[in-house]
PASEBA-1860 file (N, C-alpha, C; in nm, 3 decimals):
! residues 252
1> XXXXXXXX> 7.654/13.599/-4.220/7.787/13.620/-4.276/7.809/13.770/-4.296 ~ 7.928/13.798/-4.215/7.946/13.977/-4.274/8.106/13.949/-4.365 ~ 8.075/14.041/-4.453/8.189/14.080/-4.534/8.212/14.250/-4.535 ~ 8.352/14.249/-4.450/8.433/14.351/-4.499/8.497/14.419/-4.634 ~ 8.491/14.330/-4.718/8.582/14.360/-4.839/8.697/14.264/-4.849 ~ 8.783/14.239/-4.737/8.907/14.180/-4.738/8.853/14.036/-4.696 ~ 8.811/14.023/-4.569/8.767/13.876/-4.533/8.610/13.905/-4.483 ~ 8.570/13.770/-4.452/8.445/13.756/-4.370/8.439/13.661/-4.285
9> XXXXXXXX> 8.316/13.720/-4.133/8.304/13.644/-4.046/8.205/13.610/-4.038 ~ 8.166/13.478/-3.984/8.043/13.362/-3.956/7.987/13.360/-3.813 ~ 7.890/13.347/-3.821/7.801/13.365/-3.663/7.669/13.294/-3.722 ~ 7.674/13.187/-3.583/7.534/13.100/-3.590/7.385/13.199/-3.548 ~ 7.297/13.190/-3.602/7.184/13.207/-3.591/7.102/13.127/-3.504 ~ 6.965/13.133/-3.389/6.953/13.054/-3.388/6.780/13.114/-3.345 ~ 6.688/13.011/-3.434/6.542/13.077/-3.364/6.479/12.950/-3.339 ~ 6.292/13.040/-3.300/6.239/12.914/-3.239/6.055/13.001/-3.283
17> XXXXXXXX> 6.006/12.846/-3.361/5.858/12.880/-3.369/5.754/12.805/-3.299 ~ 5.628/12.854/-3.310/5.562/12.763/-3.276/5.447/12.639/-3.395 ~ 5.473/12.575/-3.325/5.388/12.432/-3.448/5.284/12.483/-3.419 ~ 5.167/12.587/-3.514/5.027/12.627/-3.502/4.944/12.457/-3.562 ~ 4.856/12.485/-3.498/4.772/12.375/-3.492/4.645/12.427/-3.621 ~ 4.663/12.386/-3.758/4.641/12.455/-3.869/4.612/12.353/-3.931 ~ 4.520/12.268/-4.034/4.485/12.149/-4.122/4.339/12.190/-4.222 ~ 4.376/12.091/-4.326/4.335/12.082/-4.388/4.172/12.012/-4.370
25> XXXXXXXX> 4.073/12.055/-4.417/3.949/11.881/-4.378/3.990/11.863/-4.493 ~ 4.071/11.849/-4.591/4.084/11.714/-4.696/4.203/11.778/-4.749 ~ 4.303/11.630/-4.813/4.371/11.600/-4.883/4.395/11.614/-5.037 ~ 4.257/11.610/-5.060/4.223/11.591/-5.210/4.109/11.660/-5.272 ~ 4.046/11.719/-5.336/3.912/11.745/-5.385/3.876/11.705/-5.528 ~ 3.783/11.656/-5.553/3.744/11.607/-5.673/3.654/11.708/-5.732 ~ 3.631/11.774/-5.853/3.503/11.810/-5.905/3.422/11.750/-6.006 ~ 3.309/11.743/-6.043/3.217/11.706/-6.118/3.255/11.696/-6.283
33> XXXXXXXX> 3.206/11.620/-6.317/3.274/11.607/-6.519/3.181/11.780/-6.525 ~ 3.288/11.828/-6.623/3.229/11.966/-6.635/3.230/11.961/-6.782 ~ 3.115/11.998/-6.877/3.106/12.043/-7.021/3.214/12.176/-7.037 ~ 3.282/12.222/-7.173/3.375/12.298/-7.190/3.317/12.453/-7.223 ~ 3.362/12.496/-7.153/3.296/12.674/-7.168/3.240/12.693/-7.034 ~ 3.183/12.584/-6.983/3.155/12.569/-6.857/3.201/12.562/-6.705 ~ 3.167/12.609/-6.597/3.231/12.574/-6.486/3.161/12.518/-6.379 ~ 3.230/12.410/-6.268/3.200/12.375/-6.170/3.265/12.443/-6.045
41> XXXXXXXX> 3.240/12.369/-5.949/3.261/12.404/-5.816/3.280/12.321/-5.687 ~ 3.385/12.376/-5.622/3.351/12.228/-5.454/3.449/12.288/-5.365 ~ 3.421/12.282/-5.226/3.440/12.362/-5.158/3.541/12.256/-5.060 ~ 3.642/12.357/-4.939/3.731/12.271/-4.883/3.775/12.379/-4.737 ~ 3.803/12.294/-4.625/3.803/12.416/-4.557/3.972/12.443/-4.497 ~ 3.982/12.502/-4.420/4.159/12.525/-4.376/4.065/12.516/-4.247 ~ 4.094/12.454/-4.134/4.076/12.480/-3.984/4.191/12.500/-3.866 ~ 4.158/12.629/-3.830/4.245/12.645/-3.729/4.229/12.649/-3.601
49> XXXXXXXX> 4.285/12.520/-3.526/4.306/12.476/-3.386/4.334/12.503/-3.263 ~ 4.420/12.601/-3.326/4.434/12.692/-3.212/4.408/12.782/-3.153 ~ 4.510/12.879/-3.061/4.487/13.029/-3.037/4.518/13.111/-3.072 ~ 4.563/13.127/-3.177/4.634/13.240/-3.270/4.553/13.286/-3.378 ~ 4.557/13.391/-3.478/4.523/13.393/-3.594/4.619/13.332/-3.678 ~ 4.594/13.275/-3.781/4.715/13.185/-3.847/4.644/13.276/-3.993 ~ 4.747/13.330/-4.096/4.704/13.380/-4.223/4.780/13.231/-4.299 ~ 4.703/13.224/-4.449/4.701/13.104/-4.491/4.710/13.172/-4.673
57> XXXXXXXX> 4.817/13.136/-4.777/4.802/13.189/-4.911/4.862/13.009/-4.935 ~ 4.760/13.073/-5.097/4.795/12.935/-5.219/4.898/12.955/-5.269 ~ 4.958/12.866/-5.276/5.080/12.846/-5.373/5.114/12.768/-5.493 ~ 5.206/12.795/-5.576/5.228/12.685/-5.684/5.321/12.571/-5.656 ~ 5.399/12.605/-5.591/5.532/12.530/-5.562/5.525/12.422/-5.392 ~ 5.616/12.356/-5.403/5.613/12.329/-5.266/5.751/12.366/-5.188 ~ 5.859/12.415/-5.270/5.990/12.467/-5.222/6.001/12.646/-5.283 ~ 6.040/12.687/-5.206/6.124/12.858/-5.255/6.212/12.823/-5.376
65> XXXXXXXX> 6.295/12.679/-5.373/6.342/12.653/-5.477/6.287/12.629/-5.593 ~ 6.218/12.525/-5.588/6.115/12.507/-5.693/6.049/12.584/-5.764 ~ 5.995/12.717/-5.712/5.970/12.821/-5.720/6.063/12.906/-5.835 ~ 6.181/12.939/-5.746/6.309/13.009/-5.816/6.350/12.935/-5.979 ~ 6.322/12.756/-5.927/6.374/12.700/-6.072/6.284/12.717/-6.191 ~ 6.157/12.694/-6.147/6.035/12.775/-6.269/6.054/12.843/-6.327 ~ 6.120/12.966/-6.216/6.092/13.097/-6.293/6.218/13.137/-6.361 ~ 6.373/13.078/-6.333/6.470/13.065/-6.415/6.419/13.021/-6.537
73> XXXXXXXX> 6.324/12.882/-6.550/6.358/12.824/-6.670/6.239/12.897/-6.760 ~ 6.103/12.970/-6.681/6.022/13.024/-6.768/6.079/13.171/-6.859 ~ 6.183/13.183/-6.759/6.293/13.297/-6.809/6.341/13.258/-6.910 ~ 6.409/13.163/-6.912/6.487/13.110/-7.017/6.421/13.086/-7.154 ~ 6.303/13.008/-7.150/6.255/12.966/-7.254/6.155/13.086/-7.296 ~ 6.109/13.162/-7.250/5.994/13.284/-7.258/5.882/13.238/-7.293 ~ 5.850/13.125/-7.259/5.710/13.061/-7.271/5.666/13.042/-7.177 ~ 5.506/13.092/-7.151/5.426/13.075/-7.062/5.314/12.996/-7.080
81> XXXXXXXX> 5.265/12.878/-7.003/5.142/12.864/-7.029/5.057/12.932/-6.990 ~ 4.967/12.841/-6.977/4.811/12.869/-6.930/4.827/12.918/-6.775 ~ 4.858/12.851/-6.711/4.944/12.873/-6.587/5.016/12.753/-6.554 ~ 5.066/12.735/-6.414/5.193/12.704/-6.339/5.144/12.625/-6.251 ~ 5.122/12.507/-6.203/5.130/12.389/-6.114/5.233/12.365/-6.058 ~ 5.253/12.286/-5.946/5.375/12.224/-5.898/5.425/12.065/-5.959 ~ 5.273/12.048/-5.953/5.313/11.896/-6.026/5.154/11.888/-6.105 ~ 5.101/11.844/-6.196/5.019/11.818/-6.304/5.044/11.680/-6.423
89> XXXXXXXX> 4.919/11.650/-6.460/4.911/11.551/-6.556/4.757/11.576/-6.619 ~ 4.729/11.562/-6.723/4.680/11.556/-6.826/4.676/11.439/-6.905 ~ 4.488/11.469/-6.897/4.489/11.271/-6.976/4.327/11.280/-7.061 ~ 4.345/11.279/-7.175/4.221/11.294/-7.278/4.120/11.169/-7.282 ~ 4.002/11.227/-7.215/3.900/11.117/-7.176/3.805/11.047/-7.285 ~ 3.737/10.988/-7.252/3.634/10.899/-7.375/3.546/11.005/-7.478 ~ 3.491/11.087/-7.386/3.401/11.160/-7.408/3.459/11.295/-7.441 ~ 3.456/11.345/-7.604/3.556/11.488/-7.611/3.478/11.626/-7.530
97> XXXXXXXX> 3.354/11.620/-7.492/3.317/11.735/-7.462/3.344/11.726/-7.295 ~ 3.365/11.668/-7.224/3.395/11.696/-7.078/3.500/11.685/-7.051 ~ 3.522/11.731/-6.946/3.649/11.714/-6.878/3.639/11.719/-6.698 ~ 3.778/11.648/-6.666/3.730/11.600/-6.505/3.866/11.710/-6.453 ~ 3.839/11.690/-6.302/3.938/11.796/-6.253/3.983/11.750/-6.120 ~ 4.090/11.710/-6.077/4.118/11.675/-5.932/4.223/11.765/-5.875 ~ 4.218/11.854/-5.775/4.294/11.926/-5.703/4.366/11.808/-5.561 ~ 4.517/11.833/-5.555/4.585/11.777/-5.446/4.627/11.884/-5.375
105> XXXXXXXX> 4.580/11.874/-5.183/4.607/11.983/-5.153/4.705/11.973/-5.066 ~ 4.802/12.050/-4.996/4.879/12.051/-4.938/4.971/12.180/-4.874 ~ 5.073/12.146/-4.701/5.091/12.279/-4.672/5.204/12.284/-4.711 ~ 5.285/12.373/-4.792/5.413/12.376/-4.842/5.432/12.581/-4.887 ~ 5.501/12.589/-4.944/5.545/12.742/-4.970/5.607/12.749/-5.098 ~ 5.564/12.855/-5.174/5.592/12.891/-5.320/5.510/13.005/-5.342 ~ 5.547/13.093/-5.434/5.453/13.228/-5.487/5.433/13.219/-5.634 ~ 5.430/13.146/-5.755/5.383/13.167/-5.830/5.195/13.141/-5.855
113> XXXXXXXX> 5.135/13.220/-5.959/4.989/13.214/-5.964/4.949/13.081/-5.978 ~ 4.819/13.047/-5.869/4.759/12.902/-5.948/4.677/12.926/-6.077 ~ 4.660/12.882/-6.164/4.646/12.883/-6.285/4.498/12.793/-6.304 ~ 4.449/12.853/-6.467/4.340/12.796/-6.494/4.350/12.695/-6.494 ~ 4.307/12.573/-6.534/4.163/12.573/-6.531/4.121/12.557/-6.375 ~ 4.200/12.555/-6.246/4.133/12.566/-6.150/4.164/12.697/-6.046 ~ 4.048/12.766/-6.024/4.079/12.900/-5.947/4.061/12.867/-5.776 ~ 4.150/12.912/-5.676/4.074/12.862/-5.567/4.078/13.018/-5.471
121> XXXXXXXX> 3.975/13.010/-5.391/3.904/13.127/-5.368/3.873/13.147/-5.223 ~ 3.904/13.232/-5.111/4.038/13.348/-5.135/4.154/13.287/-5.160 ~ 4.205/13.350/-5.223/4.384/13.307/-5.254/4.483/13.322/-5.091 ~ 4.434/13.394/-5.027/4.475/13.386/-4.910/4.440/13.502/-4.802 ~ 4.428/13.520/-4.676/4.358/13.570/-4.564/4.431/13.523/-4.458 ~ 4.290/13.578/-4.325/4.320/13.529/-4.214/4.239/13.423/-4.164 ~ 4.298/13.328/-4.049/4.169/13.296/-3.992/4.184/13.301/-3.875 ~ 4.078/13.352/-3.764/4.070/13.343/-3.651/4.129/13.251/-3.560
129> XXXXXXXX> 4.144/13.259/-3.436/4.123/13.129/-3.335/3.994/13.017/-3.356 ~ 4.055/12.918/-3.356/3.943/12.838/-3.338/3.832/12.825/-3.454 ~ 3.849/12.892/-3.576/3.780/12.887/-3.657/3.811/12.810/-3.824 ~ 3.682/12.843/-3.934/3.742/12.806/-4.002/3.759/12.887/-4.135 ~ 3.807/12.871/-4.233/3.807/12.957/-4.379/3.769/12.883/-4.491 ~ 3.673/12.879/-4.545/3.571/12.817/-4.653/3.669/12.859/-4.825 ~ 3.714/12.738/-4.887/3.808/12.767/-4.970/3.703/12.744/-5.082 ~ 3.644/12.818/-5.173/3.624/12.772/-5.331/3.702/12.727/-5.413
137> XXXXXXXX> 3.688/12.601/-5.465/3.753/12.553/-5.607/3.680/12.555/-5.725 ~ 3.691/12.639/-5.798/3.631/12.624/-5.939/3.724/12.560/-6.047 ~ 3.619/12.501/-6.137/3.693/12.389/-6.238/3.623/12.450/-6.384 ~ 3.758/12.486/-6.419/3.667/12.598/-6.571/3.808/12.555/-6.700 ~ 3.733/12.386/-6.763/3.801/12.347/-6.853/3.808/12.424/-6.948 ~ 3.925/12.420/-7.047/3.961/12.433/-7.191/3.955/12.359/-7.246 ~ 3.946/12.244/-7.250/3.995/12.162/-7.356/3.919/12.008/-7.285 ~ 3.927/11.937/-7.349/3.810/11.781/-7.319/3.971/11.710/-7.250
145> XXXXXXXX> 3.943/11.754/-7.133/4.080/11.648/-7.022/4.094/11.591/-6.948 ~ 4.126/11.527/-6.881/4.164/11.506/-6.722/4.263/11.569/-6.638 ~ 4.233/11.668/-6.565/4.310/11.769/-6.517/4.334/11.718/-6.369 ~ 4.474/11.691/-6.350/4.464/11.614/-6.234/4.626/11.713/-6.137 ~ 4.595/11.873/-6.081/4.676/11.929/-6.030/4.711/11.916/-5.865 ~ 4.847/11.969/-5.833/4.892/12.012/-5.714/4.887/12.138/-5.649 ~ 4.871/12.219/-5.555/4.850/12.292/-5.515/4.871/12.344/-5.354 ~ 4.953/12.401/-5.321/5.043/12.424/-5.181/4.956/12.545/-5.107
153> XXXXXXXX> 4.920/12.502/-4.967/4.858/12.587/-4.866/5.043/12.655/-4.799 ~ 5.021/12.794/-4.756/5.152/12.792/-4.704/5.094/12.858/-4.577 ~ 5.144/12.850/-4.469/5.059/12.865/-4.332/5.154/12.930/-4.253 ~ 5.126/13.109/-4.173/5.199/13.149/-4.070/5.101/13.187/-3.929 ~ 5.204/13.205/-3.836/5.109/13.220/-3.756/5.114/13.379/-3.686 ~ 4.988/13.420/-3.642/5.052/13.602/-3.590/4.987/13.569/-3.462 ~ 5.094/13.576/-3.384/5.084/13.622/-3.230/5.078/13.739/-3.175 ~ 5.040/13.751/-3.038/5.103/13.896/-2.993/5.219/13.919/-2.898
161> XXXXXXXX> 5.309/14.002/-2.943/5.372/14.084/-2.884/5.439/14.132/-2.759 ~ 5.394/14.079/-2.680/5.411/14.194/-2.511/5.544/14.206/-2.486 ~ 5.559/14.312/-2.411/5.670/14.300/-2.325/5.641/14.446/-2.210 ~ 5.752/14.471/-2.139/5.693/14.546/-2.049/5.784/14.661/-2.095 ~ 5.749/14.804/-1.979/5.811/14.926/-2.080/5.950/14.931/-2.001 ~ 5.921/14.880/-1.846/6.097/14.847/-1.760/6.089/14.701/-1.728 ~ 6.150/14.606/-1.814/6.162/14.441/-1.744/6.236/14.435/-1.613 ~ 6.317/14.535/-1.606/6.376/14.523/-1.477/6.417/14.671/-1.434
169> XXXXXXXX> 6.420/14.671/-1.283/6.402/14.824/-1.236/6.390/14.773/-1.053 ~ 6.479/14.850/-0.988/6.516/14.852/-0.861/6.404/14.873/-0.794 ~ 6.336/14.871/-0.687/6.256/14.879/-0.564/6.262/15.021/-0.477 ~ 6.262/15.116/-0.478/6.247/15.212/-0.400/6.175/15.277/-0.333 ~ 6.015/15.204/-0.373/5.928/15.260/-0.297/5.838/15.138/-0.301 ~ 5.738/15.154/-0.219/5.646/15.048/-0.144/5.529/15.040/-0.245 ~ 5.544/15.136/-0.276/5.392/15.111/-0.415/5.446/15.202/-0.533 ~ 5.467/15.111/-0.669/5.486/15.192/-0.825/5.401/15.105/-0.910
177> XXXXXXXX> 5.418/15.098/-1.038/5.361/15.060/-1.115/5.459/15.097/-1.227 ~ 5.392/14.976/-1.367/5.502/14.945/-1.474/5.344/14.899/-1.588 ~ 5.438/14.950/-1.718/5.368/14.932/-1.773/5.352/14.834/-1.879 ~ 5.235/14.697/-1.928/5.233/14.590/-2.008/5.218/14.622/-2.137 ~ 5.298/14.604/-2.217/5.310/14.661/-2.412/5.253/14.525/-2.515 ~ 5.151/14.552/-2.562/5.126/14.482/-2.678/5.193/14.547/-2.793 ~ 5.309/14.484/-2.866/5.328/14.532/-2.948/5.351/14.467/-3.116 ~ 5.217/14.314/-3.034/5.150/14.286/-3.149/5.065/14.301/-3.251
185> XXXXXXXX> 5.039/14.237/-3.351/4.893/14.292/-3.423/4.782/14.225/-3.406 ~ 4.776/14.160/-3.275/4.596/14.096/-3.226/4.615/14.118/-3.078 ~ 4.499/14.121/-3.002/4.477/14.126/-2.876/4.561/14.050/-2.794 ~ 4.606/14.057/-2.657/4.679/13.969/-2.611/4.609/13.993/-2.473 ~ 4.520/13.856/-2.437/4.465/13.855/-2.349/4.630/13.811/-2.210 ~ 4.590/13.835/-2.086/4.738/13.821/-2.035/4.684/13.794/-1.917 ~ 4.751/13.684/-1.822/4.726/13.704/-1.622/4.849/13.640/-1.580 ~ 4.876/13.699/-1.488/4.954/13.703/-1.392/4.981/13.569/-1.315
193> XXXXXXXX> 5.098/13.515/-1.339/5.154/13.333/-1.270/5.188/13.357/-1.077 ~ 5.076/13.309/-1.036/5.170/13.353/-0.865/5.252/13.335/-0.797 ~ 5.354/13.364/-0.785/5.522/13.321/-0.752/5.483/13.255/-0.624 ~ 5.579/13.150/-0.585/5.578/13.075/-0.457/5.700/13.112/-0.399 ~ 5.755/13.199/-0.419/5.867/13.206/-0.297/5.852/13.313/-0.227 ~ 5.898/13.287/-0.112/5.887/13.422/0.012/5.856/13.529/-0.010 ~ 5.950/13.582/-0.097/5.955/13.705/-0.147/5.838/13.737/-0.248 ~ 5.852/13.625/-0.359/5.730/13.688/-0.401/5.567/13.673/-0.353
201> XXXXXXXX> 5.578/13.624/-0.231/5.401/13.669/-0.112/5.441/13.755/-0.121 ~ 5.547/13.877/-0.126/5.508/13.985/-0.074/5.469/14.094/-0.124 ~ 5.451/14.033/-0.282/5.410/14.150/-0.404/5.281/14.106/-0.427 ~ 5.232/14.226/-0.441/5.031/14.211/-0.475/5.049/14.306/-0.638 ~ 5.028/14.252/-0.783/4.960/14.314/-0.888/4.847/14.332/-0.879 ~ 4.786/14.440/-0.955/4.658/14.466/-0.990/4.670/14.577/-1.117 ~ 4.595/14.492/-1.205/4.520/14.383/-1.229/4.581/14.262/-1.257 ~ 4.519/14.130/-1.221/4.590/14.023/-1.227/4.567/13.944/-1.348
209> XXXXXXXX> 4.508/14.002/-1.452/4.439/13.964/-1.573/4.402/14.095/-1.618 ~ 4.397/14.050/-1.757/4.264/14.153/-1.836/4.344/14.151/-2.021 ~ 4.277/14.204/-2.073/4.302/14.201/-2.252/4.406/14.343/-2.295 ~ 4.485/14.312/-2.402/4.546/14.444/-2.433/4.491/14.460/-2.571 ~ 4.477/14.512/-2.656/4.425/14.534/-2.763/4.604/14.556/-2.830 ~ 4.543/14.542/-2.940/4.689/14.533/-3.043/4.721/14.684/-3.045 ~ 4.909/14.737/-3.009/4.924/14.874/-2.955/4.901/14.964/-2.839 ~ 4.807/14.852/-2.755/4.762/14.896/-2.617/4.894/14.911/-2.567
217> XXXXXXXX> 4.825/14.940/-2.425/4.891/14.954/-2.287/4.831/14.879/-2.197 ~ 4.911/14.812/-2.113/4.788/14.797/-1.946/4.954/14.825/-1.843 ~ 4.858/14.940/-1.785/4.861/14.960/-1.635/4.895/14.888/-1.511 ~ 4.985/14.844/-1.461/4.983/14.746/-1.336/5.056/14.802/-1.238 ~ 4.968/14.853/-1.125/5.001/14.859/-1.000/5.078/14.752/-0.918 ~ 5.202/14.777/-0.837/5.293/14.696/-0.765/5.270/14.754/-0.648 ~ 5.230/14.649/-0.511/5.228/14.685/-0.413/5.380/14.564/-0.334 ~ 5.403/14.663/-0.242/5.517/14.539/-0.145/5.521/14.527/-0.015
225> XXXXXXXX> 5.493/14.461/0.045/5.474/14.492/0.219/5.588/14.304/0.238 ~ 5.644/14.334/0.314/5.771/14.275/0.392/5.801/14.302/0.537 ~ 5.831/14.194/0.589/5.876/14.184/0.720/5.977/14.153/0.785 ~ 6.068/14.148/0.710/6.225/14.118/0.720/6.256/14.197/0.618 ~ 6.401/14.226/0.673/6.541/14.315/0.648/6.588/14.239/0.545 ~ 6.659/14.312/0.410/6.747/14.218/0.352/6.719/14.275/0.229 ~ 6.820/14.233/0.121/6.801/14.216/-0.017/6.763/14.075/-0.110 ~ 6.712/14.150/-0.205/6.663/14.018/-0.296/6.633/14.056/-0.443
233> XXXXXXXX> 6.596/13.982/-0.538/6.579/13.999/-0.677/6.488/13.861/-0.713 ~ 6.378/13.870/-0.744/6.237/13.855/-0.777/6.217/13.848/-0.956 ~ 6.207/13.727/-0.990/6.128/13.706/-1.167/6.009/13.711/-1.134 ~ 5.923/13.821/-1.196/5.758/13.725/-1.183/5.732/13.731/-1.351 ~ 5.641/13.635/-1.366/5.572/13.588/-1.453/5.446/13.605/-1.516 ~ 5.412/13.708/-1.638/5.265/13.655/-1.667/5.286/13.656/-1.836 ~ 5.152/13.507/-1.789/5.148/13.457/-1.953/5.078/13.506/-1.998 ~ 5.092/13.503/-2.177/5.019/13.583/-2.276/4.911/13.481/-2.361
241> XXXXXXXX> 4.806/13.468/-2.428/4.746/13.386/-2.455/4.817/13.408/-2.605 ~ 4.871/13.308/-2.666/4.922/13.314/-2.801/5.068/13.323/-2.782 ~ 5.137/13.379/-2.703/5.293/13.375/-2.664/5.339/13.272/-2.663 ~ 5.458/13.200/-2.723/5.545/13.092/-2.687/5.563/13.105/-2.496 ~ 5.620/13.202/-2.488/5.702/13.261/-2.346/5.594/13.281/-2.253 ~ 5.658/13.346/-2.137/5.579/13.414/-2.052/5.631/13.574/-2.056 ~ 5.587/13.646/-2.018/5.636/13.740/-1.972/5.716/13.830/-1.870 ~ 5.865/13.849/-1.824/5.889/13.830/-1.731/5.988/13.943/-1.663
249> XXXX> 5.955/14.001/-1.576/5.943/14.127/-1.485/6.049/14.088/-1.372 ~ 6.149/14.161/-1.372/6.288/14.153/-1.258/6.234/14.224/-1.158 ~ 6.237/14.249/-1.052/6.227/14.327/-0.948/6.348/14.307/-0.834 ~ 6.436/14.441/-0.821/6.548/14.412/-0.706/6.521/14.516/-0.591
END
């Protein structure tokens, strides 16, 4: 929406992500009856499926709203607890000196702190391709309870970057070269798709593969040899490992 002052105009937006392949190994974690002053522990992992680095933070909330309404109403009232859950219950057990602790986990988005009595550990990072991130839960009662909280994973994904430094650029000589831009923040391994039409047999890259480092450059030589007269205009293609897209190079 832009506003002039006098009126305003509307224009659709429109984007596109990718579904990272990102999970939980559990739903739920339980910890051990813990004596008070005392703490336990139990561990949970985030695994990531894919090819990307995916960064991963805890949250309190499971909406931006939810979030916003907290912190209106913690505004309002100027009382804080202990800390901030999304959803919680509390239930005073047989035994006054222990207390039990169940964490519910889940991927959702919110920024307020998770709160005592359970800390979970890192609060948020990266994780590799294909790897995993080892979450600590510690359970460090106050009071003889049943602490039974919610707790939101919020999950993005970082790809890389490319593009070229001319996507498109006229033909004038029989051999040039153009250059491949990472102008992501992880490596972008990349090779070259081999066109099937006439025209494109008649282009040779080199290199037809290879890695860019995050901020790199790569180098690619264009060769053209043709045997017929004529004009034409040529897409070629190379994919990026982590890219939605391909990458894609005009030649006229």
């Amino acid at each position: 929406c832009f506003v002039t002052g006098e009126e305003s105009f509307h224009t659709n937006l429109y984007g596109e992500a990718v579904d990272v392949n990102v999970g939980l190994s559990t739903n739920s974690v339980e910890v051990k009856k813990t004596f008070i002053t005392m703490s336990n522990h139990t561990t949970v992992f985030i695994e990531n499926r894919s090819n990307i680095t995916a960064h991963f933070q805890w949250k309190a909330f499971p909406t931006e709203e939810d979030e916003n309404e907290e912190k209106r109403r913690l505004t309002e009232t100027d009382v804080w607890p202990h800390g901030v859950f999304g959803a919680f219950e509390w239930f005073r057990p047989s035994k006054p000196s222990l207390a039990l602790g169940c964490v519910s986990l889940g991927f959702r988005s919110s920024a307020l702190s998770i709160p005592v009595p359970f800390i979970l550990q890192p609060r948020e990072g990266e994780i590799g391709p294909n790897c995993l991130a080892e979450i600590k839960v510690t359970f460090k009662p106050l009071e003889a309870l049943v602490y039974q909280c919610m707790a939101y994973c919020n999950i993005s994904g970082t790809a890389p970057f490319p593009c070229f430094s001319h996507p498109q650029f006229h033909m004038y000589f029989l051999l040039l070269q153009v250059k491949l831009i990472n102008q992501g923040a992880i490596v972008a391994p990349f090779i070259y798709i081999p066109s099937t039409t006439n025209v494109g047999y008649c282009f040779k890259f080199a290199p037809k593969e290879g890695i860019i480092a995050p901020g790199g450059t790569q180098t690619i030589q264009i060769s053209f040899s043709a045997s017929v007269l004529g004009t034409f205009e040529e897409e070629f293609q190379f994919r990026v490992a982590g890219s939605p897209t391909p990458v894609i190079l005009t030649i006229k």
